[in-house]
C-alpha positions as a Markdown table, in Angstrom:
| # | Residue | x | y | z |
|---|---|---|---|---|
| 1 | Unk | -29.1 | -15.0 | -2.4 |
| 2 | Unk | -26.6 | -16.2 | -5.3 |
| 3 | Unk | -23.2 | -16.4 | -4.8 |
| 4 | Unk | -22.9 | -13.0 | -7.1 |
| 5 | Unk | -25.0 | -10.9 | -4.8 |
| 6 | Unk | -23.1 | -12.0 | -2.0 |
| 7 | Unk | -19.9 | -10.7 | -3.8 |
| 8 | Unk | -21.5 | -7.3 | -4.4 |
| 9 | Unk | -22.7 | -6.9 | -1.2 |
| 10 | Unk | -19.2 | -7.7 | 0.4 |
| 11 | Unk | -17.1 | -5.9 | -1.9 |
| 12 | Unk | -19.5 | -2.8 | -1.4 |
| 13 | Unk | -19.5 | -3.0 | 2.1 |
| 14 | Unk | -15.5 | -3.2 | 2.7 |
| 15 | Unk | -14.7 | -0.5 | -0.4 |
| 16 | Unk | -17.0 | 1.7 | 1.4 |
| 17 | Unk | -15.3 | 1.0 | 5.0 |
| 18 | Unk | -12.6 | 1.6 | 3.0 |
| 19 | Unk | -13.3 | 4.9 | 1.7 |
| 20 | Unk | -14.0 | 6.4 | 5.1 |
| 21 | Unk | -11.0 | 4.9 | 7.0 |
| 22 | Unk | -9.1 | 6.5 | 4.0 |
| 23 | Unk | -10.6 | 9.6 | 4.2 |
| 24 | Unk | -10.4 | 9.6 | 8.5 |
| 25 | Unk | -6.7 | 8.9 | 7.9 |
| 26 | Unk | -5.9 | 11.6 | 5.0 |
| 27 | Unk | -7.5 | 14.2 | 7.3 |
| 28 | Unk | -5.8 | 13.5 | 10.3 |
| 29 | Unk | -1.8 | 13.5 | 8.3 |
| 30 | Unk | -3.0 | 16.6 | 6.6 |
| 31 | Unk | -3.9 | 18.0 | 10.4 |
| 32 | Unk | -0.2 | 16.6 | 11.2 |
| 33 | Unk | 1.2 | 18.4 | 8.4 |
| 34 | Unk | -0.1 | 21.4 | 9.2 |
| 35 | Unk | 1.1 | 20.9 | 12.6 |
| 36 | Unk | 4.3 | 21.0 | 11.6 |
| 37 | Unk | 5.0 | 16.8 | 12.6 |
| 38 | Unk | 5.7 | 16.0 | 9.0 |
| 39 | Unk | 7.0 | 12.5 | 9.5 |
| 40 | Unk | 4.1 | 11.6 | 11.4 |
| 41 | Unk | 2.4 | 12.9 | 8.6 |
| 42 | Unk | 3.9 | 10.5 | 6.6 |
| 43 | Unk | 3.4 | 7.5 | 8.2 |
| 44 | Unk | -0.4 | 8.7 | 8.2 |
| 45 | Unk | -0.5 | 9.3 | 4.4 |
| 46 | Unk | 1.3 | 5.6 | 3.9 |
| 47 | Unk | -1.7 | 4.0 | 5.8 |
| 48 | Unk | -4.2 | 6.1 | 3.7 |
| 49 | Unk | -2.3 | 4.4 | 0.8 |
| 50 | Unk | -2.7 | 0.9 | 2.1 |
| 51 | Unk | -6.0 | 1.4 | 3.2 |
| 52 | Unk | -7.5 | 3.6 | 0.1 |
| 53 | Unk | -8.9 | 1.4 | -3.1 |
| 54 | Unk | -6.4 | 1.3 | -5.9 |
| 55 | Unk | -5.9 | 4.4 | -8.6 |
| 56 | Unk | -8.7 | 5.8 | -6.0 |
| 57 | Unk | -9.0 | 9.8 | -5.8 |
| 58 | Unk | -8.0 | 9.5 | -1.8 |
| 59 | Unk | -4.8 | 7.5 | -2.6 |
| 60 | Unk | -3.1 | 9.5 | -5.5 |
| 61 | Unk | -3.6 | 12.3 | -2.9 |
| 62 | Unk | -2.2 | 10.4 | 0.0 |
| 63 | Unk | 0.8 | 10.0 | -2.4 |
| 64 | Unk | 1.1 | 13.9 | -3.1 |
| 65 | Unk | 0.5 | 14.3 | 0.5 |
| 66 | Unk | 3.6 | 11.8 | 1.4 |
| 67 | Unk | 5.4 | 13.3 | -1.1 |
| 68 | Unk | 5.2 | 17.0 | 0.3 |
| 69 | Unk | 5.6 | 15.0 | 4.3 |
| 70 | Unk | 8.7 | 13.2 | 3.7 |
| 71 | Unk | 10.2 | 16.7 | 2.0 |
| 72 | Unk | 9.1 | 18.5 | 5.1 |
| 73 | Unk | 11.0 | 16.0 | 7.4 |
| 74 | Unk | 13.9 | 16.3 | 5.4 |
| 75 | Unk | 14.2 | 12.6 | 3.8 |
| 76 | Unk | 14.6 | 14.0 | 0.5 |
| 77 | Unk | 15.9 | 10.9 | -1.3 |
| 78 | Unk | 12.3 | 9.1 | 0.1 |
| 79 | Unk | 10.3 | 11.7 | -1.3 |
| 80 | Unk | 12.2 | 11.5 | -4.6 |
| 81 | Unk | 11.2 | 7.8 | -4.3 |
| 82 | Unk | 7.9 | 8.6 | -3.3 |
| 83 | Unk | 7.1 | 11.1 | -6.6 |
| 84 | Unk | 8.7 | 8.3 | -8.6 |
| 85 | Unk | 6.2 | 5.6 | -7.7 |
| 86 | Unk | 3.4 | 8.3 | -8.1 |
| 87 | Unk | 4.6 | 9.1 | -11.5 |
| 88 | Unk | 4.4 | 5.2 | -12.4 |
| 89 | Unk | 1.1 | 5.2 | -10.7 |
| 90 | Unk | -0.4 | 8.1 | -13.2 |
| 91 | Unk | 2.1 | 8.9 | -16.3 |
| 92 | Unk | 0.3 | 11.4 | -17.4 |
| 93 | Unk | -0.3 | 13.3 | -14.9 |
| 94 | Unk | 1.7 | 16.7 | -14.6 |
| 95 | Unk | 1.4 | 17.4 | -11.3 |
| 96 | Unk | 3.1 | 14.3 | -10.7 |
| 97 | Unk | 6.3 | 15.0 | -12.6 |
| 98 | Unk | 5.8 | 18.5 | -10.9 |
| 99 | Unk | 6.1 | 17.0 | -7.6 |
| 100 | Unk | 8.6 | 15.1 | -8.5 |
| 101 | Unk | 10.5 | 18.0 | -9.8 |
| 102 | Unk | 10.2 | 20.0 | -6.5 |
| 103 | Unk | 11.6 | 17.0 | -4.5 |
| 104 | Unk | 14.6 | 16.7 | -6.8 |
| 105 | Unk | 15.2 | 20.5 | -6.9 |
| 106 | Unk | 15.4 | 20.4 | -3.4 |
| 107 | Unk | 18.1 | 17.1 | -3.1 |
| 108 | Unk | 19.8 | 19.2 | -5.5 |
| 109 | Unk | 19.4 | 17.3 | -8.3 |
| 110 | Unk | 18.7 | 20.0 | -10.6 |
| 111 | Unk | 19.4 | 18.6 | -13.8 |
| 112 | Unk | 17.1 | 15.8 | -13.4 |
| 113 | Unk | 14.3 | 18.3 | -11.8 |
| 114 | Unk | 14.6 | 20.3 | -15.0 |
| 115 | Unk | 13.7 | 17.5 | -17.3 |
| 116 | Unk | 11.0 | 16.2 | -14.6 |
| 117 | Unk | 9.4 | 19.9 | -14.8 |
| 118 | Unk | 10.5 | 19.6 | -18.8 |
| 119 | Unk | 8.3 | 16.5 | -18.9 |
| 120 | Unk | 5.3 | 18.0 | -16.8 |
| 121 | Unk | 5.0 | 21.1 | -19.1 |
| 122 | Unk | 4.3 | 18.5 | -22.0 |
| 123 | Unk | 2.2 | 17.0 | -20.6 |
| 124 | Unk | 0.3 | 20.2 | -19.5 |
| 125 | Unk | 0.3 | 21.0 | -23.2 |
| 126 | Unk | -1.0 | 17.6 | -24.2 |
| 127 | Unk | -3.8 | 18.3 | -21.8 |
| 128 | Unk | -4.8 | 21.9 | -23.0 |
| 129 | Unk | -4.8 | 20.2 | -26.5 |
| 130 | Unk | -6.9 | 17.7 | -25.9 |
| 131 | Unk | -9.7 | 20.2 | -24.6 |
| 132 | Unk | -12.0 | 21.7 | -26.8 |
| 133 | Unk | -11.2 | 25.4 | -27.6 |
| 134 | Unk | -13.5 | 28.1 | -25.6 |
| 135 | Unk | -15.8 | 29.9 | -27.9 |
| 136 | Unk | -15.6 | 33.5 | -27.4 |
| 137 | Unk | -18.6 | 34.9 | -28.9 |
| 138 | Unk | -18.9 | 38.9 | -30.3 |
């Protein structure tokens, strides 16, 4: 077996591992969020984030999941911190700059929630733009 195969193989075998360690540890924060133990919920979603491949599905949730956990605990200036790394993680995403709205509004930084909801409505426009129209036929 070349030294590619051998490459593929490994790198198949830890993303998977990977995947399902993420996926263990996203279930068991949400189950502590929904507990009510937010701040163990966070340190939950932070290993998800560590653990889950880059730009991966599982880890841009763990960050909306940390997000919404560090809110809940009260450490409002993390969780601004938090939706600010999440909106350099995926710019264009407007649930992003939603969540990061939400976590200024409630630090009480309500000018800069306005232009983070602000931005987050144009990007939901450039979205809805960007999709083909729906044919209604007569």
């Amino acid at each position: 077996m070349g030294d590619d195969a051998r490459s593929i193989i490994l790198k198949t075998a830890v993303t998977e591992s990977n995947t399902h360690t993420a996926e263990s540890l996203s279930q068991q924060a949400l189950d502590l969020l929904a507990a009510g133990s937010p701040a163990e919920a966070a340190e939950a979603f932070r290993a998800v984030i560590a653990t889950a491949p880059d730009h991966s599905e599982a880890q841009i949730e763990a960050h909306h999941g940390l997000i919404r956990a560090l809110r809940d605990a009260g450490q409002l200036e993390q969780s601004i911190a938090a939706a600010l790394a999440l909106t350099a993680l995926t710019s264009a995403d407007p649930l992003a700059h939603t969540a990061l709205s939400i976590s200024l509004q409630t630090a009480g930084h309500i000018p800069q929630a306005e232009a983070a909801a602000a931005r987050a409505r144009i990007l939901e426009w450039k979205l809805q733009l960007q999709s083909p129209p729906e044919c209604s036929l007569p």
